[in-house]
Residue frames relative to the residue before (quaternion, step in Angstrom):
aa qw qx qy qz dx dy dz
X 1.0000 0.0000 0.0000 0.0000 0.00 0.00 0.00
X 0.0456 0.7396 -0.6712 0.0170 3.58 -1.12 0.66
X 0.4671 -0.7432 0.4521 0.1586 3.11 -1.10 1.74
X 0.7945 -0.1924 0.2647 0.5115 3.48 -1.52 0.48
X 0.8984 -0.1827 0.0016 0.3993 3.49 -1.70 -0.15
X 0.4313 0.6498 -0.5623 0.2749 3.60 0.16 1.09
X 0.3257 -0.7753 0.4688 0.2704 3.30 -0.85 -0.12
X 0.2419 -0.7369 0.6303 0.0353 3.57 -1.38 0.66
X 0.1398 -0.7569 0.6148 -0.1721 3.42 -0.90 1.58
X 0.2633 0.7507 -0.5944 0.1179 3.29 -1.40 1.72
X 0.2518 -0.7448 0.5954 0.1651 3.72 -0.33 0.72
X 0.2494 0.6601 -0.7031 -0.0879 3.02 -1.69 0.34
X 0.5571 -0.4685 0.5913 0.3471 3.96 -1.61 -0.55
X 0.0713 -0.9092 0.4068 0.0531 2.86 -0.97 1.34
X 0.5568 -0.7058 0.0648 0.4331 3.78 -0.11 0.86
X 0.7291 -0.4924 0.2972 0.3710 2.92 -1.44 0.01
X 0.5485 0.4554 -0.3539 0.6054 3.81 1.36 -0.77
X 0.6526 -0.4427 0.5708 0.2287 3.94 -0.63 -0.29
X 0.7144 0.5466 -0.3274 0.2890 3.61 0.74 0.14
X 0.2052 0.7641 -0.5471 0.2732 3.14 1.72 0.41
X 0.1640 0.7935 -0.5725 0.1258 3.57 -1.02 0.82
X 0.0368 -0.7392 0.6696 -0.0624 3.73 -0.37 1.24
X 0.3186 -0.7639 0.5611 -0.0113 3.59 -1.76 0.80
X 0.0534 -0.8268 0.5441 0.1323 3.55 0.05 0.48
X 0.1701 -0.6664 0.7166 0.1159 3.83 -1.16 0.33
X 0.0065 -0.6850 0.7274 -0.0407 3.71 -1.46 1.69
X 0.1764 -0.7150 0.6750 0.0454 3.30 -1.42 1.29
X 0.3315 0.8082 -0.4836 0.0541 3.72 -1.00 0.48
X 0.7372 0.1652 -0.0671 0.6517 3.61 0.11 0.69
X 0.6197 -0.5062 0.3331 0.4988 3.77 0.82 0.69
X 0.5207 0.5388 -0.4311 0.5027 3.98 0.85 -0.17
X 0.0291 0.6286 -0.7769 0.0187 4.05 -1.66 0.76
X 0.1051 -0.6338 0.7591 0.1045 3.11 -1.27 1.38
X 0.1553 -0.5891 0.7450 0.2717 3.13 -1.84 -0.63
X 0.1915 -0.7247 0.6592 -0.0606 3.25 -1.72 0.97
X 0.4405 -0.5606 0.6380 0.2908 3.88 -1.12 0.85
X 0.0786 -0.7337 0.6579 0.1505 4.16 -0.54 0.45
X 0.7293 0.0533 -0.0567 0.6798 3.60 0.85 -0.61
X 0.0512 -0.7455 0.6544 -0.1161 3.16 -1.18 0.97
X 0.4038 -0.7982 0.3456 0.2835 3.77 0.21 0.97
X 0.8307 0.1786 -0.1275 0.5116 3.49 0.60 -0.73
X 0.4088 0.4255 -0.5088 0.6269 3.45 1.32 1.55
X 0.9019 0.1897 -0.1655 0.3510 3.13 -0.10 -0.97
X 0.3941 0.6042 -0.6109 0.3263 4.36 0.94 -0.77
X 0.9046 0.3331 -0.2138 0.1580 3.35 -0.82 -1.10
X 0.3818 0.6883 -0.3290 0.5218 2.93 1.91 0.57
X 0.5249 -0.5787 0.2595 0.5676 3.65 0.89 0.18
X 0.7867 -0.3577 0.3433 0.3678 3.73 -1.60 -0.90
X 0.7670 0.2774 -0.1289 0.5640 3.71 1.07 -1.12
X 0.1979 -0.7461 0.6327 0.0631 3.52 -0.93 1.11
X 0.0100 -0.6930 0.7177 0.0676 4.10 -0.78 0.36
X 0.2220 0.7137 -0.6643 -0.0052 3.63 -1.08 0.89
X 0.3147 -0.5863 0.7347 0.1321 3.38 -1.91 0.47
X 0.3414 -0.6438 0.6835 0.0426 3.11 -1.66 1.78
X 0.2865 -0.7041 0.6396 -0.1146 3.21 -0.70 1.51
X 0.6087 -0.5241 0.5137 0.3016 3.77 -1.27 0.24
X 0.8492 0.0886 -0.1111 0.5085 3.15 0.76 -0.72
X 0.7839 -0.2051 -0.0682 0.5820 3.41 0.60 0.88
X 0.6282 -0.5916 0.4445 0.2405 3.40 -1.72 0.44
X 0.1424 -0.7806 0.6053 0.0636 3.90 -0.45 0.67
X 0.5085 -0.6152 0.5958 0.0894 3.22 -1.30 1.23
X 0.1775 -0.7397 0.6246 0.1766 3.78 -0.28 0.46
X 0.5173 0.6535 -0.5410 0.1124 3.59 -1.85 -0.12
X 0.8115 -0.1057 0.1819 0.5451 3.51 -1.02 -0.76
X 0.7915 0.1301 -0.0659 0.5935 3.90 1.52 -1.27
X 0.0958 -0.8057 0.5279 0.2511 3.83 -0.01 0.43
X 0.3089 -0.7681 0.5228 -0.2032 2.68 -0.56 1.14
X 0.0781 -0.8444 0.5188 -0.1083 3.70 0.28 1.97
X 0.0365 0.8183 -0.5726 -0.0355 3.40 -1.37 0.45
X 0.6207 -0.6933 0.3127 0.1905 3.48 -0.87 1.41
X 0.6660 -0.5087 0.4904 0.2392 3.77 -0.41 0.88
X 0.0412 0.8519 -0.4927 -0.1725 3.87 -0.04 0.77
């Protein structure tokens, strides 16, 4: 668990086929989304360091493009 405006940091290597695939779970106000956070063949060729903000209505990739995505 990681509280409200804090942050949470993890590296890993991702394979070689494209299926690297991590999941995040956000609770606030009685409401739990889930969200792909790394998604191999969204996100690899996007460089090494990802920075995102969890937003009410969807999570947003930070960087050079931010880059938001709708709650599914």
């Amino acid at each position: 668990m990681v509280a409200a405006k804090t942050d949470y940091h993890f590296s890993f290597q991702p394979n070689i086929w494209k299926t690297t695939l991590f999941f995040c779970s956000f609770q606030w106000n009685n409401q739990v989304k889930q969200f792909d956070i790394f998604d191999a063949p969204r996100d690899q060729d996007d460089g090494y360091k990802f920075n995102w903000t969890i937003k009410p209505d969807g999570p947003c990739k930070l960087g050079k493009k931010i880059k938001c995505f709708p709650w599914k």
